[in-house]
N, C-alpha and C positions, 0 to 999 in steps of 0.2 A: 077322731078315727085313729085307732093304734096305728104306729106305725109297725113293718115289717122288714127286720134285718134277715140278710142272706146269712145263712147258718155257715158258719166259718170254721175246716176241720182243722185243727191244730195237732201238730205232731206230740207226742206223749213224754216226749225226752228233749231231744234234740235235732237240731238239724245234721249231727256231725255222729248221730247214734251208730249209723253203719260201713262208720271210719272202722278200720280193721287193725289193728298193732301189727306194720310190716314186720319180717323176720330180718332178725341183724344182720349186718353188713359182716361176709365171715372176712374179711381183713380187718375193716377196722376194729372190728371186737376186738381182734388182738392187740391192737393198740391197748383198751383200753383197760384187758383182762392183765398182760401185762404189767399197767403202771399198777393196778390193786393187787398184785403179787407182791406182797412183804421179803419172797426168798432173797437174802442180799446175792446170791446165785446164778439168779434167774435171768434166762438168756430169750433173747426175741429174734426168729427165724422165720417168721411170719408174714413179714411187710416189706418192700425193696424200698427203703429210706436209707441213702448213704450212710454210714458214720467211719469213722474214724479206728486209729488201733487205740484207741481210748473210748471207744464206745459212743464220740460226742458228736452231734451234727455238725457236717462238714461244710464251710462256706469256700468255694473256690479262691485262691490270689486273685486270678483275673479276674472272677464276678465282683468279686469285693474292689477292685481297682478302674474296672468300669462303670458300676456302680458311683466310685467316689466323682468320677467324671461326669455324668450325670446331675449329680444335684451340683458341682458348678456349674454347669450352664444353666443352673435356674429357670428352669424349662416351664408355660406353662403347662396347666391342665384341663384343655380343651378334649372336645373330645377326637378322638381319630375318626377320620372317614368309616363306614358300614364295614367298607373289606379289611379295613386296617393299614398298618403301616406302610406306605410301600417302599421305601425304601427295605425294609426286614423281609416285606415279602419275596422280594429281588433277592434280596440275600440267605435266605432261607430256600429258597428253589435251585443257587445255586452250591448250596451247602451240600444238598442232596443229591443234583445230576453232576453235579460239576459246569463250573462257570461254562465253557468251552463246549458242554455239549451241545448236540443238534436241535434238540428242544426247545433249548434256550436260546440260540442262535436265531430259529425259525420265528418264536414266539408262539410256539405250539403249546403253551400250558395257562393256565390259568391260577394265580395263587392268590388265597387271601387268610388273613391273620384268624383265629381261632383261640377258644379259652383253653388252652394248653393240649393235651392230644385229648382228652376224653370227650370234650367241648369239639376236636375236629372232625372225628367220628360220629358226632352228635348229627353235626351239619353235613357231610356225610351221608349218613343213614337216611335224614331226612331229604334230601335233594334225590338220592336214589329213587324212592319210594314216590316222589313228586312227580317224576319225569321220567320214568320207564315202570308204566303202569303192570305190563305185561312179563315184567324182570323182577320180581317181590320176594326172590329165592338166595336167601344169603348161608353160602358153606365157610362154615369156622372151622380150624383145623381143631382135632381132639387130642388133648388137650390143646385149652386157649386160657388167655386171662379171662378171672371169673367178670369181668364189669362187659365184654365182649357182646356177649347176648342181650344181656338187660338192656344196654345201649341200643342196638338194632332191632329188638323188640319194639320197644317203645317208641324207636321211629316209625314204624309199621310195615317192619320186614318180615317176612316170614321166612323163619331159621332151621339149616339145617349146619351137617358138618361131616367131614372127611377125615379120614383117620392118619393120624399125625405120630404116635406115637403106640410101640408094639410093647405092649407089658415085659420085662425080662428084657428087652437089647433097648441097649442105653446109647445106642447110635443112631444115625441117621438112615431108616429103614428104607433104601430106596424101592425096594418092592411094595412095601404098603403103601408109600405115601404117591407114589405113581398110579399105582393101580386104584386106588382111591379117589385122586382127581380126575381118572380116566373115565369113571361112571357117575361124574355129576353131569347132570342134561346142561346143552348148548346153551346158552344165552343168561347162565346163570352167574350170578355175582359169588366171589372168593377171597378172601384174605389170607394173606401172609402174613408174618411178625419178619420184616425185612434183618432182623438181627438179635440175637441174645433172647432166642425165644423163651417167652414166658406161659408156663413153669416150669420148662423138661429142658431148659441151657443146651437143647440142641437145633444147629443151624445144619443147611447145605450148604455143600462145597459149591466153590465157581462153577465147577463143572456139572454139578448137579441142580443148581440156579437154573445153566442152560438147557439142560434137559427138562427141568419146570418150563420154562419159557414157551420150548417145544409145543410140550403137552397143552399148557393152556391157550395158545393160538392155535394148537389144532382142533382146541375141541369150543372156541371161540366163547371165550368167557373174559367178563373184566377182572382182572385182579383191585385188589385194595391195600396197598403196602400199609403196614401200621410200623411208624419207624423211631421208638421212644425210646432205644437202648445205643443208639447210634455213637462208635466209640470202644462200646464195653466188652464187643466178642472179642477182638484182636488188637484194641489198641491204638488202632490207626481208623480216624473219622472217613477215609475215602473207601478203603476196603471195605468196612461196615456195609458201603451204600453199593455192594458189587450187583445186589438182585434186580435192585430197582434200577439201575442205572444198563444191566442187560436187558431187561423188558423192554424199557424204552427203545434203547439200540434196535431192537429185534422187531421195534414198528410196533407196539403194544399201545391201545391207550388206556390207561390206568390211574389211578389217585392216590397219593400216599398222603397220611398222616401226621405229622411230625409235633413231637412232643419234645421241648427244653428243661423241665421239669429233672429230669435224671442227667443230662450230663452237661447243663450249667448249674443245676441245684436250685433251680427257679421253680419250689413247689409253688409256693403260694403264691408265686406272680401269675401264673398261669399264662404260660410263654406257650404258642403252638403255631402248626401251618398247616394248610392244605392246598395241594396242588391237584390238580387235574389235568392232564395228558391228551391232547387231542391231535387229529390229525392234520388239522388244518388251524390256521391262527385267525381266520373267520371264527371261530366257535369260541374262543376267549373272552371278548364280549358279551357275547350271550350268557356264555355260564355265570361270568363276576357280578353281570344283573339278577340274576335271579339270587346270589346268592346273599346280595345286596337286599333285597326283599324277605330273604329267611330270617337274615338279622334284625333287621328292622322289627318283625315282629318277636323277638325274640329277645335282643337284650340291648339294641342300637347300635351299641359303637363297644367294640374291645377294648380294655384296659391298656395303661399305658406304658405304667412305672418300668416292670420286668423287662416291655417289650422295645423301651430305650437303651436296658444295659444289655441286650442280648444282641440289638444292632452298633451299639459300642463295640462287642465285640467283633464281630463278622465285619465291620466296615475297615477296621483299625488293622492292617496287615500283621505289626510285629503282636500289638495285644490278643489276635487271633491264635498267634504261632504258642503265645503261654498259654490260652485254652487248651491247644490240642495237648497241649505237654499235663496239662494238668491233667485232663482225659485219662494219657497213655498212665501216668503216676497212680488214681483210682484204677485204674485197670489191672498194673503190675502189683498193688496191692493185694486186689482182690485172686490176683493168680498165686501169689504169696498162700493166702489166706485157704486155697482149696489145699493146696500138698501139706498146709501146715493141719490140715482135718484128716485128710488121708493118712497124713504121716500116723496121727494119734490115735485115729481110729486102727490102725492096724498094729501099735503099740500095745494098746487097752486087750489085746488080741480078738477082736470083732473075727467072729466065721464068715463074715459076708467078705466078698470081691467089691474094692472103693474105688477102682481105677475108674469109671464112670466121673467119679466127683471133678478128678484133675481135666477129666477128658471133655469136657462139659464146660459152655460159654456163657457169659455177662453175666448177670449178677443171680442168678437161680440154678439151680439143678434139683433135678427128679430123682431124691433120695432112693429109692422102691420100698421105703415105711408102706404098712399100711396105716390104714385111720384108728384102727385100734391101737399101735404100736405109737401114731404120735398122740392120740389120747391120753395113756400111759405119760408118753415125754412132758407133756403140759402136767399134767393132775401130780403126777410123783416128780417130776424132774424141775418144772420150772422151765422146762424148754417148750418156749410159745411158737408154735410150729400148726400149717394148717393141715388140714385131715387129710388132703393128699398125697402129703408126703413131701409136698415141696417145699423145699427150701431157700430162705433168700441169704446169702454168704455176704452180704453188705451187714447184717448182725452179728459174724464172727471178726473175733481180733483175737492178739495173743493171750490176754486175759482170760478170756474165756472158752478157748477151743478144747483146751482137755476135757475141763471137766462137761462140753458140749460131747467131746467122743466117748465120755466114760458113759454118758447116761444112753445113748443111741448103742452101746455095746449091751449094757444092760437090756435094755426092750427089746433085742436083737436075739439074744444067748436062747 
């Protein structure tokens, strides 16, 4: 008797046929449009990767001297606990509120170690989405960094955002950006960039912090401080952390972020933190468990190398004091480096007003290019700049600034 096989439908191609060619990454393109630019010219304004007044990537003294500390102690490589370090995490909490604050005092927060700040956001995004089923409304300010969304997307937040920025004033709009957070609904989730906001290099003042403060506790929303520029508005690491540190005060509970990556130069260690703000130090527990359980399925245990020499630093009093000095040094550079564009572009005689450029904090500012005008900068200049005009001034040095204002005079005229 024949036998009878079940008829078996096989796919025609592939199992991978209606894989889709994602669209590229518009930063990293520019990396890599960039290195295939032959112009010996050619200037990169595209990306916030430190360098130097020689254009070279920059390694900290102190990172490089704690560092050295490190691998004498011939450390093994086990792996860290789910939350990570704690010793880093202690020290990264008090980085941010300050040793001495209430918070910290009370044991009202909960911190645990992350794959550098995009990885904090990650876990983040998804914890929100976990555990406040009914809270799935996250407002980004406009402009935000472009990885902001795709991040909180794909936790499974559903995204909205406030307006951050008024076309034409290169200041800090306190009418829009008031009136803006005043009509997001109650109970909905909000981020800041707590410093050196990215792309428009513009921050509030203290006193405009508190009047945020205000607004968001009255109209009862969590904040999400995202704090990866911490350092580069002013110079000084304590100032930097004035927003986050008045929420708290003001009885807020909220989460900040914290990314090492920019101001110890630890891209690829993937140095980060997050903390959680609550109001009782019953709830610390809770949270570090579950967060305990996100990692676990997710990548186990955090990395280790970076997040040795970043508690090298922070533990080490006097090696601390050469960080921040190092800090303040990239800092005054880059303050340097905005009057030395200003200065050229108003040499070159550009029609536009550049006082915005000096006026403007940590390592970006919101040229007002349009996308046709940095098109132009890239295709005929060699100036790799993204379509919104924003600019990263961690790309300019003295080498290259002129002929950066000559070609921005030209697409400007």
């Amino acid at each position: 008797m024949a036998r009878i096989f079940p008829v078996v439908h096989r796919f025609s191609s592939s199992w991978w046929s209606d894989v889709k060619l994602a669209p590229p990454d518009p930063i990293l393109g520019k990396i890599d449009a960039f290195h295939r630019d032959r112009n010996p010219r050619k200037v990169n304004v595209g990306i916030g990767i430190y360098r130097d007044d020689d254009g070279k990537p920059f390694v900290l003294p102190s990172v490089a001297k704690a560092e050295q500390r490190v691998f004498e102690k011939k450390l093994d490589k086990e792996y860290f606990p789910h939350t990570g370090c704690p010793n880093f995490t202690r020290l990264a909490t008090e980085l941010a509120f300050g040793a001495d604050h209430p918070i910290i005092q009370d044991g009202r927060f909960a911190t645990f170690q992350s794959i550098s700040g995009t990885g904090a956001l990650r876990l983040t995004g998804i914890f929100l989405k976990n555990f406040f089923p009914g809270v799935r409304e996250m407002y980004l300010p406009n402009p935000s960094w472009g990885n902001h969304e795709n991040i909180f997307r794909n936790s499974g937040l559903t995204m909205n955002s406030y307006k951050y920025f008024e076309p034409g004033c290169f200041t800090f709009n306190e009418k829009v950006v008031y009136d803006a957070i005043n009509k997001i609904p109650e109970n909905s989730l909000l981020l800041f960039h707590a410093c050196g906001h990215n792309p428009t290099g513009i921050d509030p003042s203290p006193e405009q912090w508190k009047k945020l403060s205000e607004i968001v506790k009255r109209r009862n929303l969590l904040p999400v401080f995202d704090l990866v520029y911490m350092g580069f508005s002013s110079g000084d690491i304590d100032k930097d952390a004035f927003g986050i540190r008045q929420f708290a005060s003001d009885g807020h509970e909220l989460i900040v972020t914290q990314s090492f990556a920019k101001n110890m130069g630890l891209y690829g260690e993937r140095v980060g933190a997050v903390t959680f703000v609550t109001k009782s130090p019953d709830h610390t527990p809770k949270i570090l468990s579950q967060i305990e359980c996100l990692v676990q399925g997710m990548y186990w245990s955090p990395p280790n190398h970076g997040v040795r020499i970043a508690t090298e630093i922070l533990s080490d009093k006097e090696l601390c004091a050469e960080w921040r000095a190092d800090v303040r040094q990239m800092t005054e550079r880059l303050t340097k480096v905005r009057h030395l564009l200003r200065n050229n572009l108003e040499k070159w005689g550009s029609p536009r007003d550049w006082k915005h450029i000096t006026d403007h904090v940590g390592w970006f500012t919101y040229s007002g290019l349009n996308s046709l005008q940095c098109e132009c900068l890239t295709n005929k200049y060699s100036v790799h700049i993204t379509k919104d005009g924003r600019m990263a001034l961690t790309g300019v040095n003295p080498g290259n600034v002129e002929y950066l204002a000559f070609a921005i005079r030209e697409v400007t005229n």
